[in-house]
C-alpha positions in Angstrom: 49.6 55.2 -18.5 51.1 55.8 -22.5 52.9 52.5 -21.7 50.0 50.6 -20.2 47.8 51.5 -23.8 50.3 51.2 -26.0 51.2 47.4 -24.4 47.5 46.9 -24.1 47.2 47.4 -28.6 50.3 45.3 -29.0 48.9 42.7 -26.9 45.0 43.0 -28.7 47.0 42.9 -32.1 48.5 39.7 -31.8 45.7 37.8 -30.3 43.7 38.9 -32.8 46.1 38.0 -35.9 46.8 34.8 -33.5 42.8 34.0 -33.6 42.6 34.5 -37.2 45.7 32.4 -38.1 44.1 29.6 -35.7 40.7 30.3 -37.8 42.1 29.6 -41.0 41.4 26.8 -43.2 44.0 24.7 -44.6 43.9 24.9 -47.9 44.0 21.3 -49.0 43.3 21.4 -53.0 45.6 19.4 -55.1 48.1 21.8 -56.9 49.0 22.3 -60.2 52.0 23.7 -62.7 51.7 24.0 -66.4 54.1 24.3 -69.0 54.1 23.8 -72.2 56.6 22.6 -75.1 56.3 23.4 -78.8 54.6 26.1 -80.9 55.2 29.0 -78.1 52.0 31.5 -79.2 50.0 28.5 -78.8 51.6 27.5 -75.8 50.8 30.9 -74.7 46.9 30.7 -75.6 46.6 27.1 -74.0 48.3 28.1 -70.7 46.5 31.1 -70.0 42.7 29.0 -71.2 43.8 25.6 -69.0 44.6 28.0 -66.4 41.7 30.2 -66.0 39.2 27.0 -66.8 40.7 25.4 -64.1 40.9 28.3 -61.0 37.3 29.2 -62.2 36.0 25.7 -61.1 37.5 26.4 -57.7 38.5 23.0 -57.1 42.8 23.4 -57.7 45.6 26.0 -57.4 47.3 26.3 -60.4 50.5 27.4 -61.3 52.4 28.5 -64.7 56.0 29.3 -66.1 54.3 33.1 -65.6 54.8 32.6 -61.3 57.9 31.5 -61.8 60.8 33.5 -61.2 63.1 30.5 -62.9 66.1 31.2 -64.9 65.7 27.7 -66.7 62.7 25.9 -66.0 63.7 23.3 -68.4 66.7 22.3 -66.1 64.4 21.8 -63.5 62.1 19.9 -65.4 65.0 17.3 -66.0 65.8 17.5 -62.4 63.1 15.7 -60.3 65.3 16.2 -56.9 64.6 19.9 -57.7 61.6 19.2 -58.4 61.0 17.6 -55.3 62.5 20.0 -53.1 61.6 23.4 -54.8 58.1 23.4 -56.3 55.2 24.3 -54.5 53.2 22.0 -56.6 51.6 18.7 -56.5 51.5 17.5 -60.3 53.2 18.8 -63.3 51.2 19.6 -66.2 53.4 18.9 -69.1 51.9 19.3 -72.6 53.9 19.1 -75.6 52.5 21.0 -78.9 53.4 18.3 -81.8 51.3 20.0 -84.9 49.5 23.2 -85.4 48.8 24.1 -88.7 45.8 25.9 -90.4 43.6 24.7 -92.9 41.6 26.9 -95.9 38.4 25.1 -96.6 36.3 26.3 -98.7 32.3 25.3 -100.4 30.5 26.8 -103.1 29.1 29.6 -100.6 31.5 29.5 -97.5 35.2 30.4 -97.0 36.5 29.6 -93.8 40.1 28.6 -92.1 39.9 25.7 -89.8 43.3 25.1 -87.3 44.6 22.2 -85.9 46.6 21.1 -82.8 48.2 17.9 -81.7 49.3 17.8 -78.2 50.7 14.8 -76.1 50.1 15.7 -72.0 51.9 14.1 -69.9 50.7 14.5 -65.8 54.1 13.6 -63.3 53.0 13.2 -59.2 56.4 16.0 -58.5 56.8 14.2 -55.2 57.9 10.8 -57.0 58.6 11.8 -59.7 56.3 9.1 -61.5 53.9 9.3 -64.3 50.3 9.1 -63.7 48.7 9.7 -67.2 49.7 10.4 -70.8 47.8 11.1 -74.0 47.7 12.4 -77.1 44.9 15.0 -77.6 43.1 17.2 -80.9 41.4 19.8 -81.0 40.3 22.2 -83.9 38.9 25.8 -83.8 37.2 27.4 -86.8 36.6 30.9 -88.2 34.9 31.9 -91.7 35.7 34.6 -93.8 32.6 36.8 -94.4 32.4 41.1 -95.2 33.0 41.6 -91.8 35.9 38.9 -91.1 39.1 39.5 -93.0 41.4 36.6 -94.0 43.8 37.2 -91.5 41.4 37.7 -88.3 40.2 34.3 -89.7 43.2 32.7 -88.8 43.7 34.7 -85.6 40.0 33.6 -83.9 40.2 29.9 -85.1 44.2 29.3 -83.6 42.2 31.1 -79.9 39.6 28.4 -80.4 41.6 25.3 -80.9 43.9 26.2 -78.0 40.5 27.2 -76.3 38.8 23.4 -77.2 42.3 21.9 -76.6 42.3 23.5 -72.9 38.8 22.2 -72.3 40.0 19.0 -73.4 42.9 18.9 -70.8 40.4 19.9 -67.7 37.9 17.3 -68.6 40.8 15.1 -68.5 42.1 16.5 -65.0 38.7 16.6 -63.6 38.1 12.7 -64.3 42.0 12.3 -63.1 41.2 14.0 -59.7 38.1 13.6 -58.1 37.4 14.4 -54.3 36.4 11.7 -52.0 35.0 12.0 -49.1 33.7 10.8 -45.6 30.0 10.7 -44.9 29.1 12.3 -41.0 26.0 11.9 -40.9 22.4 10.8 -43.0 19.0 12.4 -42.5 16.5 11.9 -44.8 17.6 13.6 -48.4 20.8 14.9 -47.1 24.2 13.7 -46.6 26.5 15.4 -44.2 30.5 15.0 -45.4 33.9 15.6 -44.1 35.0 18.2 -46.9 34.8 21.0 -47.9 36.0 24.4 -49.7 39.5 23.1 -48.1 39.5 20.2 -51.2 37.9 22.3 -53.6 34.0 21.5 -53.3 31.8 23.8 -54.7 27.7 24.1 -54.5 26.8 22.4 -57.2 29.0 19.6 -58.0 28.0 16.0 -58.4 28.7 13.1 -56.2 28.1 9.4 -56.0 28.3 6.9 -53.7 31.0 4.0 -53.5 31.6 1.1 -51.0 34.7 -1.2 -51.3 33.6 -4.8 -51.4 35.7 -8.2 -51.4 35.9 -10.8 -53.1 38.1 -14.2 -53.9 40.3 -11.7 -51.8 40.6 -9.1 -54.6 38.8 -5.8 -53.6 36.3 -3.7 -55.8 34.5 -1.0 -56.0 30.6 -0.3 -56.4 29.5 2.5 -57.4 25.8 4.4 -57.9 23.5 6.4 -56.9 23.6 10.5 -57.6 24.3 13.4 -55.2 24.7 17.4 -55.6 26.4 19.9 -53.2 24.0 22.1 -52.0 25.4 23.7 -49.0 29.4 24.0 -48.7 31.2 25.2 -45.5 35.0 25.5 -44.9 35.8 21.8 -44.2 32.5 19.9 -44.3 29.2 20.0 -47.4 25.8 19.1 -47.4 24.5 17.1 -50.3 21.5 16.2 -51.3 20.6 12.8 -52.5 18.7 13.0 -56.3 19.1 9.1 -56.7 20.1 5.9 -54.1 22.5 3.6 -55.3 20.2 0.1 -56.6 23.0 -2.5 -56.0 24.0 -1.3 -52.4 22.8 0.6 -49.2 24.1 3.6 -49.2 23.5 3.6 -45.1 26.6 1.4 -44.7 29.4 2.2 -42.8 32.0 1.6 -45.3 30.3 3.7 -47.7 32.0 7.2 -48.6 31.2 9.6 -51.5 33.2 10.2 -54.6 32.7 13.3 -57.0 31.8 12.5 -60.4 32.0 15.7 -63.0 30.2 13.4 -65.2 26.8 13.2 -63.3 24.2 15.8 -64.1 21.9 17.4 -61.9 18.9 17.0 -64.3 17.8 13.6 -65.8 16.7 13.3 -69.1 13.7 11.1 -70.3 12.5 9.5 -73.8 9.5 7.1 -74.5 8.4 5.9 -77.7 4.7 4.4 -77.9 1.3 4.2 -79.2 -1.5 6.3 -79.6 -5.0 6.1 -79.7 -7.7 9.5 -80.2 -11.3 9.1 -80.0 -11.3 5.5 -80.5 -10.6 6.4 -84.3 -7.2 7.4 -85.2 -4.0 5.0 -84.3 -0.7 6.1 -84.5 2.5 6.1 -83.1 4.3 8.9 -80.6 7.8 10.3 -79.2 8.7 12.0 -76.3 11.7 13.8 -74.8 11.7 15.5 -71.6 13.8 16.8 -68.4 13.1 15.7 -64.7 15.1 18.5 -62.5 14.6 16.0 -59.1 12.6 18.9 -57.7 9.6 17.4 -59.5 9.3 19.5 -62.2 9.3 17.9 -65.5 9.3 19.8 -69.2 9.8 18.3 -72.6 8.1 17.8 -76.0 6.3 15.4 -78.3 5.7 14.2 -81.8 3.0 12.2 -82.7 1.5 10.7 -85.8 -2.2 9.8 -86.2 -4.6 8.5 -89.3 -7.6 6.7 -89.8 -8.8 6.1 -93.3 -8.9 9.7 -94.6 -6.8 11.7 -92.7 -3.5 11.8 -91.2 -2.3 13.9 -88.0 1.2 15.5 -87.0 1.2 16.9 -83.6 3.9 18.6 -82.1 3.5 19.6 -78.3 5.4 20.9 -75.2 4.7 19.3 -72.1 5.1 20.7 -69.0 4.1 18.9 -65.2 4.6 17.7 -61.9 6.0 15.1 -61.5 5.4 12.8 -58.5 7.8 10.4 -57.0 6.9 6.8 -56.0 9.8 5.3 -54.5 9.0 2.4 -52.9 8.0 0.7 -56.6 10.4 2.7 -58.2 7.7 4.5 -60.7 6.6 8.3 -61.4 3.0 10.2 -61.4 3.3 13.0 -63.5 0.1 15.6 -63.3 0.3 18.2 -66.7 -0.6 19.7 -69.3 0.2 19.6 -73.5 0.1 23.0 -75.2 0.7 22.6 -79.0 -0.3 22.4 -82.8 -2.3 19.5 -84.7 -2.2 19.9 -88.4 -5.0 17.8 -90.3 -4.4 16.6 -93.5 -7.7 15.0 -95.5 -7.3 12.9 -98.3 -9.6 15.2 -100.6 -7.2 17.7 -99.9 -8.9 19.8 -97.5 -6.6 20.6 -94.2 -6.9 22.1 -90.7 -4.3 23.7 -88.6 -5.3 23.4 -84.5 -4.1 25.4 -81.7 -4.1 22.6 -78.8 -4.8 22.4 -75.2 -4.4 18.9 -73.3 -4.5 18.0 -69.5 -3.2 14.9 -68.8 -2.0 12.1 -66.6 0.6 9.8 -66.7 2.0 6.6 -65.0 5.3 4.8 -65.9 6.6 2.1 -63.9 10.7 1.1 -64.4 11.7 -2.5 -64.7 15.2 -1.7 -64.1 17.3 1.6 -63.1 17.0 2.8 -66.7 14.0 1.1 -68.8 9.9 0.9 -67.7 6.5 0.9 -68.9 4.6 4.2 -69.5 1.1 5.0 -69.9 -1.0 8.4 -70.3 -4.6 9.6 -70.3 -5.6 13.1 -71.4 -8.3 14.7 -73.5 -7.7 17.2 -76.5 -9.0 20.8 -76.5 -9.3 21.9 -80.1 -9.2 25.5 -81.3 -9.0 26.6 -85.0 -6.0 28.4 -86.6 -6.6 27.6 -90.1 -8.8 25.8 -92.1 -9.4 24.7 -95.7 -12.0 22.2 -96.9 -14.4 20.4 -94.8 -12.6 19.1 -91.7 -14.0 17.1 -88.9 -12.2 17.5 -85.7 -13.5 17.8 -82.7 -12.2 17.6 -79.2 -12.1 14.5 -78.0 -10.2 11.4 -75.5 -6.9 9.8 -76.2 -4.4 7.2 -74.3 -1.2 6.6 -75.3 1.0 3.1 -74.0 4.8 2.4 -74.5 8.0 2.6 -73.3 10.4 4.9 -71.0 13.8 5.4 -70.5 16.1 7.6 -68.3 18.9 8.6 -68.2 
């Protein structure tokens, strides 16, 4: 019976460590190993920053001289059938410090010590031994002296922040180096269903866009457009949402797959410039900068300049609204409010100071994926902060008409 329970655990154990092995997911994320030539405490400082930067976006693994148990990592370097062989590694990181120096700088009121790095990176494919991409990179870091920063801590922080900006530097440069592609499942409405997943290095959140291969003359070519974000990731497959269709293709072809873009953002930011009419009276001219999140929300803010013959206006308002989207002509309704301050200034010298209150409605048609015609109604509640003189400013209609862009 002992025999019988103890064969019966043996036998549990292994299919369960043989269901969990069978569950596992292949971890297909490109790999990486850093070194570092030249000033050694800054190599120090830029390994450990590239490295952490990079396993914090969850998209490599990432290796450094620390792993290493290598009694002369140099000689390997030199030797790519070791290289080959040996290293766990996709790419070789290889940056060589040229210059680091400090600088003392110094105004009439500051003090501060400003460092500077030169570094050449080099990125070599280990399996070939070729390559791929080489260039020289700056970066600079700064610390001032003040009563509670001595000289010497001066130097200390601004050497961490070059190597800091420099290992920024290098990740941007790996992350437009190495972007995941991916095969599109399925399309339903908003949401694209790929073939990737946490096995390449997707995480919610990143930003996609889609690319079909056309030919031409017999040369091929790529197209891309559109804008995508991850909004649920599994183990080997994602679901991303669609925040803008490509305009030059159909992104419902089959030859159409989707390629991550770290330059994309998730929000989309929007300026106009155009004129402004209040009350039938006062002409002027107005700017506006705002955010559309895709979720219809829109914020930004405003400036706008106003006179008649004796007095002149600055407003300066934040906008907040829903924005509606019309696709099929490719133009917005946005549905808000202005809350902000007019100041009145009278050419007898008398002036006003308004808190302001204005619902409002706006249409903007685009021409093109970036440029388009805007237009806006509202009407101006008045209420007084300050006054001096003998002011005339009442609530009343205005219209605005110009141009948008987005971006």
């Amino acid at each position: 019976m002992k025999r019988i329970l103890m064969l019966s655990i043996f036998v549990s154990i292994f299919l369960l460590q043989l269901f969990s092995q069978s569950s596992e997911v292949i971890d297909l994320r490109r790999s990486f190993l850093i070194y570092t030539e030249g000033d050694s405490s800054i190599g120090s400082l830029l390994e450990q920053y590239l490295k952490n930067d990079l396993e914090e976006q969850g998209k490599y693994k990432v290796l450094s001289k620390d792993d290493l148990l290598l009694e002369n990592l140099r000689e390997m370097l030199e030797n790519e059938d070791y290289m080959k062989k040996n290293l766990d590694a996709d790419f070789l990181v290889h940056i060589q410090i040229l210059e680091s120096f400090p600088n003392l700088e110094k105004t009439e009121e500051l003090i501060w010590w400003e460092y500077r790095i030169l570094a050449k990176v080099n990125v070599v494919k280990i399996s070939t031994g070729e390559n791929i991409y080489s260039k020289l990179l700056t970066s600079s870091g700064t610390s001032y002296i003040n009563a509670s920063t001595s000289d010497f801590e001066a130097i200390y922080y601004s050497r961490r922040s070059a190597a800091n900006n420099l290992a920024s530097s290098i990740s941007t440069e790996l992350n437009k180096l190495f972007k995941i592609k991916a095969n599109i499942i399925s399309i339903e409405n908003k949401y694209v269903h790929i073939d990737a997943g946490r096995n390449v290095g997707i995480r919610e959140g990143m930003m996609f866009e889609f690319v079909i291969t056309k030919e031409l003359n017999g040369e091929f070519y790529d197209l891309h457009g559109g804008k995508l974000i991850a909004e649920e990731v599994w183990d080997n497959n994602s679901l991303l949402k669609i925040l803008e269709a490509p305009k030059n293709f159909n992104y419902r072809d089959e030859n159409v797959y989707v390629l991550e873009n770290p330059t994309l953002s998730p929000i989309r930011t929007i300026t106009g410039i155009y004129y402004v009419n209040e009350g039938f009276e006062k002409n002027g001219v107005g700017f506006e900068a705002g955010f559309d999140n895709y979720e219809h929300l829109y914020t930004g803010f405003s400036f706008v300049f106003l006179f008649d013959e004796s007095t002149f206006d600055g407003d300066f308002d934040f906008k907040l609204g829903y924005l509606n989207y019309l696709s099929e002509t490719d133009a917005t309704l946005l549905l808000g409010i202005l809350v902000g301050v007019k100041s009145v200034t009278a050419s007898d010298d008398a002036s006003a100071v308004y808190f302001k209150l204005s619902p409002v409605i706006d249409y903007s048609y685009y021409i093109n994926e970036t440029s388009g015609l805007y237009i806006e109604a509202g009407y101006n509640f008045l209420f007084p902060i300050e006054e001096v003189g003998n002011i005339e400013t009442t609530n009343d209609f205005k219209i605005s008409a110009g141009f948008t862009f987005r971006f």
